[in-house]
N, C-alpha and C positions, 0 to 999 in steps of 0.2 A: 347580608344577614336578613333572615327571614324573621319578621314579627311573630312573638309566642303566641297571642292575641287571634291571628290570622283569619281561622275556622270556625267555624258556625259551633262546635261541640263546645269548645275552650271558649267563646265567649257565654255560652249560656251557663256553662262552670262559673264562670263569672259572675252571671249577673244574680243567681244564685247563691253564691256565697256573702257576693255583698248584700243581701236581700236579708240572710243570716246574720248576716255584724250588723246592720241596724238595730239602733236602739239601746247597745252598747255603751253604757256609762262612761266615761271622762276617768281614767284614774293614770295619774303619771308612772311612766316607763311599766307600767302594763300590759300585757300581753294575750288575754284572754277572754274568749267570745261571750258575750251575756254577764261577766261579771267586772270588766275593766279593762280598759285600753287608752294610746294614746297616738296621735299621729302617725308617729313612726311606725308604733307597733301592730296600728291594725293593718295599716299599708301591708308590710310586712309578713303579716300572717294572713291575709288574704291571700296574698301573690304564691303564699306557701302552700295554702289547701289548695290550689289551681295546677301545683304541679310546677311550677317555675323553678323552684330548686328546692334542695333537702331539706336547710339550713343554714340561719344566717347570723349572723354574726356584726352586733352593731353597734360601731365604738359607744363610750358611754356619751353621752350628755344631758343638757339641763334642759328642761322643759322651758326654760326663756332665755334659750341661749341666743335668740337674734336681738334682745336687747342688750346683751353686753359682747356677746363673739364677737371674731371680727373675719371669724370665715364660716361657713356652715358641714357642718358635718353628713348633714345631710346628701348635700352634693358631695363632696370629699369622697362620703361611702359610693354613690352611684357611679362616680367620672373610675371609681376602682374596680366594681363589681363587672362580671363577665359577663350577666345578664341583664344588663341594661344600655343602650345605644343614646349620646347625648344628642337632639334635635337640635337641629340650628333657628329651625321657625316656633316660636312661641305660640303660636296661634293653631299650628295643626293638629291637630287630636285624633286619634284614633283609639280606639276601645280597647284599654286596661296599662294606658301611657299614665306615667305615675306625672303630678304636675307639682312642681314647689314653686311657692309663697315664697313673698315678703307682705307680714301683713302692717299697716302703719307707715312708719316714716321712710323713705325710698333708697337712704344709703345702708340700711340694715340688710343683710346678707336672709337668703333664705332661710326660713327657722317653721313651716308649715307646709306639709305634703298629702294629696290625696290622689286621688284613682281614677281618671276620666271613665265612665260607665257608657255612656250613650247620648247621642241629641246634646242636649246643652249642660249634661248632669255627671256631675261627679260626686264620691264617696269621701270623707273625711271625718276625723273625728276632732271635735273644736270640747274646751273648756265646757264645763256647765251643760253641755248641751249632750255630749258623746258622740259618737258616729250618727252621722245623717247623710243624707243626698242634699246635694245645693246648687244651683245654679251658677255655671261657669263667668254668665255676664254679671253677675250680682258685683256693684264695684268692689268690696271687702274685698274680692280677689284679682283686681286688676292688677298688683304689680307679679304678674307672674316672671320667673327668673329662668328656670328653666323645662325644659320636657321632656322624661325619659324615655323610650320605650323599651317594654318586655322582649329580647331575642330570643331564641331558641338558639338553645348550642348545637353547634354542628356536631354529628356524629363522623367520625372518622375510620 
């Protein structure tokens, strides 16, 4: 399977749209650029102006669901979804690999996702803060759990 990421056009789509969602306020299970967003959904709707798919579709959940879940939904959706490839290495990153958290205590299931961009920086939107770029080594997000990447569906 060929990474959607791949080409020099599709990442610059990229780096552009998330350049767009910054600054993007914090507001739970929101969906919309410059007026409110939340993990999920800025993830989401970036990967959607890029062209990745039409539309998605994402069971509900609770904005603190890795403190009481006991699975992540998050994952659930991706290990489902046709465009997304589960990584087995945690650490390799390539440009527009979605990455999930766990942020805190170490048996809590992922419940935090952003956007690997470039270099050492990825896309996410945190509480209080909204969408930002942050640094991958920063420890807050050490315990990273899994790493998707963006496919490209075959045409047939």
């Amino acid at each position: 399977m060929k990474p959607f990421f791949d080409n020099e056009e599709r990442r610059k789509l990229l780096f552009s749209v998330v350049k767009s969602w910054i600054g993007t306020p914090f507001i739970a299970h929101g969906r919309i650029k410059g007026a409110g967003a939340d993990c999920v959904n800025s993830n989401a709707e970036i990967y959607l102006e890029c062209g990745l798919y039409e539309r998605y579709d994402f069971p509900n959940y609770t904005i603190d669901g890795g403190n009481h879940a006991a699975t992540s939904k998050i994952i659930e959706w991706l290990d489902a979804s046709e465009h997304f490839e589960n990584l087995a290495d945690v650490s390799s990153f390539q440009t527009g690999d979605m990455i999930c958290f766990r942020i805190g205590e170490s048996e809590k299931p992922a419940w935090h996702c952003g956007i690997f961009v470039s270099g050492k920086n990825f896309v996410h939107c945190v509480k209080r803060y909204g969408v930002q770029l942050s640094h991958i080594e920063d420890p807050s997000f050490a315990n990273r759990i899994a790493i998707y990447r963006p496919i490209q569906k075959e045409v047939v």
